[in-house]
Every structure is written in C-alpha cells, then in structure tokens.
C-alpha positions in Angstrom: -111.9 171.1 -212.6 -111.5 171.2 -216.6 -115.6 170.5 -216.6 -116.3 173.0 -213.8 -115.0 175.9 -215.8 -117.0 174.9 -218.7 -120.0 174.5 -216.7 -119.2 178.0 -215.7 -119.0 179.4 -219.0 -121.8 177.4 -220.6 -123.9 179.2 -217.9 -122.3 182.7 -218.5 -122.8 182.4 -222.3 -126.6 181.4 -221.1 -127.2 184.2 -218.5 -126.0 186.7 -221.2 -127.9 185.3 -223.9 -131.1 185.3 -221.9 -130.3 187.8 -219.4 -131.8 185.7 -216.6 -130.4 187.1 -213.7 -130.7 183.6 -211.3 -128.0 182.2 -213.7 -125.8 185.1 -213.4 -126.4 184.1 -209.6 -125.5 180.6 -209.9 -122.3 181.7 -212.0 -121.5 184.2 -209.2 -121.9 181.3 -206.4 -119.8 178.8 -208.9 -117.1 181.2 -209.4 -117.3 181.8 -205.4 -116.9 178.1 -204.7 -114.4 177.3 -206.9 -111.9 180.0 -205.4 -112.8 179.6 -202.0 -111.9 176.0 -202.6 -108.8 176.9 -204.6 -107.3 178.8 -201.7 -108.1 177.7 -198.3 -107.6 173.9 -198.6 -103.8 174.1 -199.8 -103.4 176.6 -197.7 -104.4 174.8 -194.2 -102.7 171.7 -195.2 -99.0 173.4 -195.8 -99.7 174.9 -192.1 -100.5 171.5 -191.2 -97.5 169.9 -188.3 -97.2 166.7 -187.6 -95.0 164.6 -185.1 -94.2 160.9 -184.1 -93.8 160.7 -180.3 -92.2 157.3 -179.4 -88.9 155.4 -178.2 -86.3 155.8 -180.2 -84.0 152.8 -179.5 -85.3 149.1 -178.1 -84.0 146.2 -178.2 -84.9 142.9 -179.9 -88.4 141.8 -179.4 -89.4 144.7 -177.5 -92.6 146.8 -178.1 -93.1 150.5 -178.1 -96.2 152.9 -178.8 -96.0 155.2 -181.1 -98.1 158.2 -181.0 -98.8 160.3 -184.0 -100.0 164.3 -183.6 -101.5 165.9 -185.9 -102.0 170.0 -185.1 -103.6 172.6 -187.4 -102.3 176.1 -186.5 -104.3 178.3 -188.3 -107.8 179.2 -187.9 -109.5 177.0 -191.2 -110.6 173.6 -190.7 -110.0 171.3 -192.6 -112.9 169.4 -193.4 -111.7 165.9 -194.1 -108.3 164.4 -194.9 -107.0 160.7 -195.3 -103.5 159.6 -193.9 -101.7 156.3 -194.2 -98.6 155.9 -192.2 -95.7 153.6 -193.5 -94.1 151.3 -191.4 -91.5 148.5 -192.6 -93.3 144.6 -192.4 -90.9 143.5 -189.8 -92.1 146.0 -187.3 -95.3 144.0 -187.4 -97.3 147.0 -186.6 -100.7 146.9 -184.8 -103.0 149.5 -185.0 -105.2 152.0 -187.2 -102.7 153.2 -189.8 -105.0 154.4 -192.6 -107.9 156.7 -190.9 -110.1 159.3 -192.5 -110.5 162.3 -190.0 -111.1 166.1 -189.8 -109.6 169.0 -188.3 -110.7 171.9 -187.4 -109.2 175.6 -187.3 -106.8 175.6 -183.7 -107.1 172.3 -183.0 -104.6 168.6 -182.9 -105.7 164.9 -183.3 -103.7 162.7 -182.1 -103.5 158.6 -183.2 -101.5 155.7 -181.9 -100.1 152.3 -182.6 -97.3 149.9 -181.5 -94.9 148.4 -183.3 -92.5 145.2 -182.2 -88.6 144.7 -183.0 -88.2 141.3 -184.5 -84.6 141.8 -186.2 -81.8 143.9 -185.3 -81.3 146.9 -187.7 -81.8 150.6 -188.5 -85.7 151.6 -189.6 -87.8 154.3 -190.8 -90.8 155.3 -189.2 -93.1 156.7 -192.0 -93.4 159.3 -194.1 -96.7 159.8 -193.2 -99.0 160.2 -196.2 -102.2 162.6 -196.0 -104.6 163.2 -199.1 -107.4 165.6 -198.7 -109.7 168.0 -200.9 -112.3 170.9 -200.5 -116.0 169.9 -199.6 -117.0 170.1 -203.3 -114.5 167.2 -205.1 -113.6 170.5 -207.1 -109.3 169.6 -206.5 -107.4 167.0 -204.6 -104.0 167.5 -202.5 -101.8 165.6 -201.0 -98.7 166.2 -198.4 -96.0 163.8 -197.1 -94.9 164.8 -193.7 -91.3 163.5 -192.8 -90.6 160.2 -191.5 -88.7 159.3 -188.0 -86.0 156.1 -187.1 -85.9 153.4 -185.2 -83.1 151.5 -183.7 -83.3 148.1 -182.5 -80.5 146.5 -180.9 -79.4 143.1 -180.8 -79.9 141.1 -177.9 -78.5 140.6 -174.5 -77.7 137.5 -173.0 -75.9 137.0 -169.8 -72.0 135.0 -170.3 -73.2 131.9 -168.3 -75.7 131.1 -171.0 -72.9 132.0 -173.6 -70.7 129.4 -172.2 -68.2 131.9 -171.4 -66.9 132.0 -167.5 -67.7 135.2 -165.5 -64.2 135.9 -165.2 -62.6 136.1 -168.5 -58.9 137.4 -168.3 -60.0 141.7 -168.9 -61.1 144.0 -166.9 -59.1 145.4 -163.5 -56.6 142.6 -162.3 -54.7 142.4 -159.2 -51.0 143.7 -159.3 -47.9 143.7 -157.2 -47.1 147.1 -159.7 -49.6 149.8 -158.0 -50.9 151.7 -160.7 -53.9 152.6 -158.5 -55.9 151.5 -155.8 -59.0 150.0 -155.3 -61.7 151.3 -153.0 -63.4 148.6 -153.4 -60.8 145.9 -152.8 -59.8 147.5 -148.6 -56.3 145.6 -147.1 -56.1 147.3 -144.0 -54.3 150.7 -142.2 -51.0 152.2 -142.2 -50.1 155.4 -139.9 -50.8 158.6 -141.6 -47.8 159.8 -143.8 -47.8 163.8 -145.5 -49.9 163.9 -148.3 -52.3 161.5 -147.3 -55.8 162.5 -148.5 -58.2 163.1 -145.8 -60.9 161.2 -147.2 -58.5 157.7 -146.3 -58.2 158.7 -143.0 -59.9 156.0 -140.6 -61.5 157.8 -137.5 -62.8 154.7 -135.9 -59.3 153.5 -135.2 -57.3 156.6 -135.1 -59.2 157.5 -132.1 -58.8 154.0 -130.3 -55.0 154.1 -131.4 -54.0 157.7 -130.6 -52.8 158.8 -133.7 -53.9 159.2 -137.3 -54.2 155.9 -139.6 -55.8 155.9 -143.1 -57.1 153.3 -144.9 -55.0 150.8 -147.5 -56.5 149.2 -150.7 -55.3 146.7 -152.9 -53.3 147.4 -156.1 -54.9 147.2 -159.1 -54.3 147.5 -162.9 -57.4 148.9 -165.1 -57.6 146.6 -168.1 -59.2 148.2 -171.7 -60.8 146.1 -173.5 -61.7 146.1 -177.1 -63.9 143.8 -179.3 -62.8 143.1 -182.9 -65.6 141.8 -185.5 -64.9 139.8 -188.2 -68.3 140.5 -190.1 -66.3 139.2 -193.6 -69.2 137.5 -195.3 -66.8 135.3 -197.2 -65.5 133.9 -194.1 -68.9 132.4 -193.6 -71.1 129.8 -194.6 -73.2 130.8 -196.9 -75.9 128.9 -195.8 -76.0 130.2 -192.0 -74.3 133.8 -192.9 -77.4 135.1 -191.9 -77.7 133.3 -188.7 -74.4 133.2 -187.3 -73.4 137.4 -188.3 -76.8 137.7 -185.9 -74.9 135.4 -183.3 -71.2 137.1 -183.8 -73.1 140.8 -183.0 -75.1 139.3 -180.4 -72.1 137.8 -178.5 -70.6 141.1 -179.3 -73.5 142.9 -177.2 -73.2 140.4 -174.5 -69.6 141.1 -173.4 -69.7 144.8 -174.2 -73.0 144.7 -171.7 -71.3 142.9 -169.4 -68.0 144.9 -169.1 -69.5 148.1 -168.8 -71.5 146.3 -165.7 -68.3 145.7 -164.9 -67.4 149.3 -164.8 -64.6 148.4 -167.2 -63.6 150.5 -170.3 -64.5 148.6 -173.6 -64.0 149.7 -177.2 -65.2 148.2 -180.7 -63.5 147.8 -184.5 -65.7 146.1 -187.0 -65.0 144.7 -189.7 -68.0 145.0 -191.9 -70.3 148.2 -193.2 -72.2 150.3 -191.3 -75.3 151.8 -193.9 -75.5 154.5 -192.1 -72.1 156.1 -192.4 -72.4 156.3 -195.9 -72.7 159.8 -198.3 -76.3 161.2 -197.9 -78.5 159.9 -200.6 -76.4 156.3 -200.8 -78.3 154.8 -197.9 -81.4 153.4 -199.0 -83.9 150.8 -197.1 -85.1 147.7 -197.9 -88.9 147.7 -199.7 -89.8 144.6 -198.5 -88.3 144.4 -194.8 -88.2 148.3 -194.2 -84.7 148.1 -192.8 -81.6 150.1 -193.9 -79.1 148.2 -195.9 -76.4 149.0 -198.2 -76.3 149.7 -201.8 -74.0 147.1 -204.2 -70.2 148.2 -204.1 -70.8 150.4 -200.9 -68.0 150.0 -198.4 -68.5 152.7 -195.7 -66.0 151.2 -193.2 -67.3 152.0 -189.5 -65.1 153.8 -187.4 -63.6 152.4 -184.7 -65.0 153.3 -181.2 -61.8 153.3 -178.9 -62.2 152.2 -175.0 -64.6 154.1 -172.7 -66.7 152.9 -169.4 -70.4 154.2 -168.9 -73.6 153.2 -170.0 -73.8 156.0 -172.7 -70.8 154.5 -174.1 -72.5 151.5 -174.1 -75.5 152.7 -176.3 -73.0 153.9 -178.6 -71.2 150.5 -179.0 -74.8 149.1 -179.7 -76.5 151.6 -181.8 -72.9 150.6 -184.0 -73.5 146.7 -183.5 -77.6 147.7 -184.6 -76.6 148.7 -188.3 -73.7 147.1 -189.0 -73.8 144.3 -192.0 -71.5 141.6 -193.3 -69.5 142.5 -196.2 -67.1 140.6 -198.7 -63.7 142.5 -197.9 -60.4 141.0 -197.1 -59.3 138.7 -195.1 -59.8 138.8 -191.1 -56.3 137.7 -190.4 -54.8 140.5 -192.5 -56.8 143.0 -191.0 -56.7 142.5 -187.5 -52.7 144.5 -187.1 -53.4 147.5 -188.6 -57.4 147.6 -186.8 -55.1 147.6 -183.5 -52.6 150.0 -184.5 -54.7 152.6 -182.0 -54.9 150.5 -179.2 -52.5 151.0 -176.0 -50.5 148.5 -174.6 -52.0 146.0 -172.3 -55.6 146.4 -173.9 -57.6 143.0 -174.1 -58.8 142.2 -177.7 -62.1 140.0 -178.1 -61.8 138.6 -181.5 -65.2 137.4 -182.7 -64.8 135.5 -185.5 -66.8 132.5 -187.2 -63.5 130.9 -188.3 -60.4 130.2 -186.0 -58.0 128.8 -188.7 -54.0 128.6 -188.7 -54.0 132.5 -190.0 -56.0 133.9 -188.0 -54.2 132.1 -184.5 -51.0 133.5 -186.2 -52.1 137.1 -186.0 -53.4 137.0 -182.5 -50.2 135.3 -181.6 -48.3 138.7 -182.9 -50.5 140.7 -180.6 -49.8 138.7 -177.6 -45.9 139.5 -178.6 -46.6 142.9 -179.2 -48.1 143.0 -175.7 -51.7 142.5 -175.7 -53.9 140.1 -174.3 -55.7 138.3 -177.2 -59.3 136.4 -176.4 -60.5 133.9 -179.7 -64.1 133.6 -179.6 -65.0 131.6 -182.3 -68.6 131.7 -183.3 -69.3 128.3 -185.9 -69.4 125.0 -185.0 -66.2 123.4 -185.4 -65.5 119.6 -184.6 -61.7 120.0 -184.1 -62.2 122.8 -182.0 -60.1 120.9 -179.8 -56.7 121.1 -181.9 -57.9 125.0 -182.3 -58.0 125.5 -178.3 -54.5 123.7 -178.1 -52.9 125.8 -180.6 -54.3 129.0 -178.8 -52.5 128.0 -175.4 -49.0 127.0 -177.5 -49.1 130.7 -179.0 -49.9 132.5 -176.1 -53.6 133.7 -175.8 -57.1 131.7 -174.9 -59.8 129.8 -177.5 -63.3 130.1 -176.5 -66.4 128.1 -179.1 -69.6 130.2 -178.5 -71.9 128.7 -180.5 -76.1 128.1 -181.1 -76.1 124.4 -180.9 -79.2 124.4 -179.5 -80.5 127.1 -182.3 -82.7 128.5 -179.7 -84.0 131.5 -181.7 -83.8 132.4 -185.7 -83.7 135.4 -186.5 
C-alpha cells in the first residue's frame, strides 16, 4: 500500500511537471482503484454470516457431518477469499477444511466435513478463519467467525456385559405398604366401592357378573436412585487414572441408561470438576487434543443433579458425565455424608469408586443406618475383593467388582 501511494505521487509530480495528460489519467484510475478497493472489500466481508449446521451431542465413536454455510447478504461479491476451519486432532476430521472460493453479491456456499468422537469430553468446533483481499493485492483482511461445541458422551454398555445382574436392589419393589399401584403389575377385581376411578372399572366382567368391579394392581414402592462418583484422582493409580476415571463414568452411564429404561428416577453427585461450570474466561481447551479441561487450582464443584425419570433427564446426567474430570480433592469417604444430605429417605445410592477400603465401607454402612440403600461398585482390580464383598454384607449394603479385565477398549 506504502509503495502504491508513492507510485501515485511519483506520477502526479510527473503529470504536473510534463503536463501529459494520459498520466494525469493513470493517476485518476490509480486513485480510483485504490479506494474502490479500500471500501468495498471490508465492507462485504463484515456483512459476511456464517453457520455450522451439525449434531450437537454423539456419543463415543460416533460420526456426524458437519456442514458449514457461508451467505453474503449484500449485493458486492467478493471475489476470492480463503478459510481454514479448526477442529481439535481427536475429532479426526475428514474433509476439505482449507478451501479458496468466491462469493458473489446475494449469494451462500456451502461446505462439509465429518468428524468422529474418539474420547469423551466437551469440544469446540472452529472459529472458522477467512482471509481475503481486493482483486489488485492493494490490502489484505481477515475475519474469524465464531466457533460451535460438541459434546461427546461416554459409552453405553448393557449391565450383563458389566457383570452386574439385571435386577440390582433399586428401582420400584414390591410392598405389602401400598404407596401406589402398579398398572403394570394387574392382581385381579374387587366390587366397585365410592370413589373408584372409572378408568379401573372392568366392563368385561361387570357385565358377566351383574354389578360393577374394577380392576386391582399390585403394591408398589418407587425407589430413587442416585449415583455418587468418586472422580478423586488420588484415590487412583496413577498409572491407569486415565483408564479407569474413563471406566468409573462409563459404568456411571451404563446404569443411569439403564434405569431411566427402567422408567425409574435416577440422580447424580460427582465428585470431581466439571470445566465447564467455571467463571467465563477460566475454561480453556486443550491445544493439542482440542478438548476442554481445567486450568491448575480450578475446582468448580458440579452440582448435584437430584432424582428425575425421562430421557431428557437422562441427556442431562450425560452431558454432566461428558465434561467431568478427575481432580485431587479430599477424601471419598469423608465426602460421601454431606453429598447425601439432599437425598430422601429410601433413595438407592450407587457408589462408584476405584477403591472399596475399610473407610469408605464405614461410610456406606452409616447410610444404610440412616436409611438408605447403599450399592459399592468398585471399579479397580482388587485380589481380596473377596474379604471386601464379606464386609459389605456384615455392614448392611452389597459389593459389586466392575472391572476391564479383559481391557477391551483404551481410550
């Protein structure tokens, strides 16, 4: 630009020295060029709208398409622009992401790739990056349009190929104490009484037996349940923290899927960090992975999510279980009363944890008195697990070892 204007002065200077007036015409078209150029190609890019049209949420080792639109509103082109889309390395994106194109006035170009979740976490989709210029080199712009997020949860797997039987002690139990009844569970007819709902009547036999008879169900007692996670990195090997935090959140997922099939209410208190609930600008993600982590010192505590039924509820637990990281807080056994302060009496408590040591059987044990119904589910390999199970049953609550032994996928 610097050599442009003194090209146009050199000429000036010439054109009056001379007084030739073709120069004076080359300075006019110069001068014309230059402030075309200056005005119409910053001004078609900040019109410029862009967005990212994909699935927001998958779960591991899924794939989704991402579609990129580009749309110029006004009625300049823009001759040609570059744009380079960021996307984190473990998305393993395939695809054009760096394209050279042009635009022109009233127009949108649209551009696609797919990306695959390989790990569990919180990511950002771009910013998208687009550099351009006027036909004459005279300036260069640039513009970052805003990026997007994906969410990737952890992985489903079915309780048979956890180990764990079908029918753990949660969810609705048959009860002499009629809290409700169970459509679902029929026991036969009674005569009608006042106040009977119409809906229980049976017309089928009322009208063989003369007079009105509705329908009886079984008594039932609705069951919460809520999952605790220990995600206390010093409560795990350092070697496999990495590995077995993966496995603790996937069993997590795995029961929390399966009660909500269930059409039982399930709930979920980790103890851990979730990234994303910390103060706006403490968040950051990872350059080399692309996925969001934590700053050193953080410790934004995720709230607990108390007992619901319903697969929305069920995205929430997971979009929770897809961020949350292990950090070095205090000790599981310690925690776990004052995590079920909020919990009604009755509720089933999962306790994933990678250790199941004298402490932590001790605190479970004060639940059970307290009137809860305490699950361990310990996560690590343990060779006395055996002792472990035994001292469950003496304090009043089950032992369950969920682990990898066949370390079918690293993550």
């Amino acid at each position: 630009m610097n050599y442009l204007i003194v090209l146009i002065l050199l000429l000036l200077a010439t054109a009056l020295l001379l007084r030739l007036d073709f120069i004076f015409y080359i300075v006019y078209v110069c001068v014309a060029l230059y402030g075309w150029s200056v005005w119409q190609t910053p001004r078609v890019i900040k019109k410029l709208a862009a967005k990212r049209e994909y699935n927001q949420r998958i779960f591991l080792g899924e794939k989704t398409a991402v579609t990129i639109t580009i749309h110029n509103p006004g009625w300049l082109p823009l001759p040609w622009f570059q744009i380079s889309e960021s996307i984190a390395p473990e998305l393993q994106a395939s695809g054009e992401l760096h394209q050279a194109l042009s635009l022109g006035g009233r127009r949108e170009i649209s551009l696609s790739y797919q990306i695959r979740g390989q790990r569990r976490g919180y990511y950002r989709l771009g910013p998208l990056l687009l550099n351009s210029g006027d036909l004459f080199g005279f300036r260069d712009y640039s513009a970052r349009l805003a990026a997007n997020y994906l969410t990737i949860y952890p992985r489903i797997i079915p309780l048979h190929k956890l180990g764990l039987p079908s029918r753990l002690p949660f969810g609705t139990i048959g009860s002499r104490q009629r809290l409700f009844e169970d459509p679902a569970r029929p026991q036969g007819i009674r005569d009608y009484r006042s106040g009977d709902s119409l809906r229980q009547i049976n017309w089928k036999a009322s009208a063989h037996s003369g007079q009105l008879v509705v329908k009886t169900f079984q008594p039932a007692i609705s069951l919460e349940t809520a999952i605790l996670l220990n995600l206390n990195s010093a409560e795990y090997a350092r070697k496999e923290r990495q590995i077995l935090s993966e496995w603790a959140i996937e069993v997590a997922a795995s029961l929390a899927a399966h009660l909500t099939d269930q059409r039982q209410s399930v709930g979920l208190i980790c103890h851990g960090v979730d990234p994303l609930g910390q103060r706006p600008g403490e968040a950051d993600f990872d350059q080399i992975s692309g996925r969001l982590t934590r700053q050193n010192g953080s410790t934004a505590v995720p709230l607990p999510i108390p007992p619901r039924n319903g697969r929305s509820h069920l995205m929430k637990l997971l979009e929770l279980l897809a961020r949350v990281e292990t950090t070095e807080t205090s000790p599981f056994a310690t925690w776990i009363p004052g995590a079920c302060l909020h919990l009604s009496w009755g509720v089933t408590i999962l306790t994933i944890s990678p250790t199941a040591d004298l402490a932590v059987c001790q605190a479970l044990h004060r639940l059970a008195r307290a009137g809860f119904n305490p699950v361990l589910i310990a996560i690590a390999p343990q060779p006395n697990f055996a002792q472990t199970r035994e001292r469950a049953r003496r304090l009043g609550f089950t032992a369950y070892l969920v682990t990898r032994q066949e370390h079918l996928e690293r993550l």
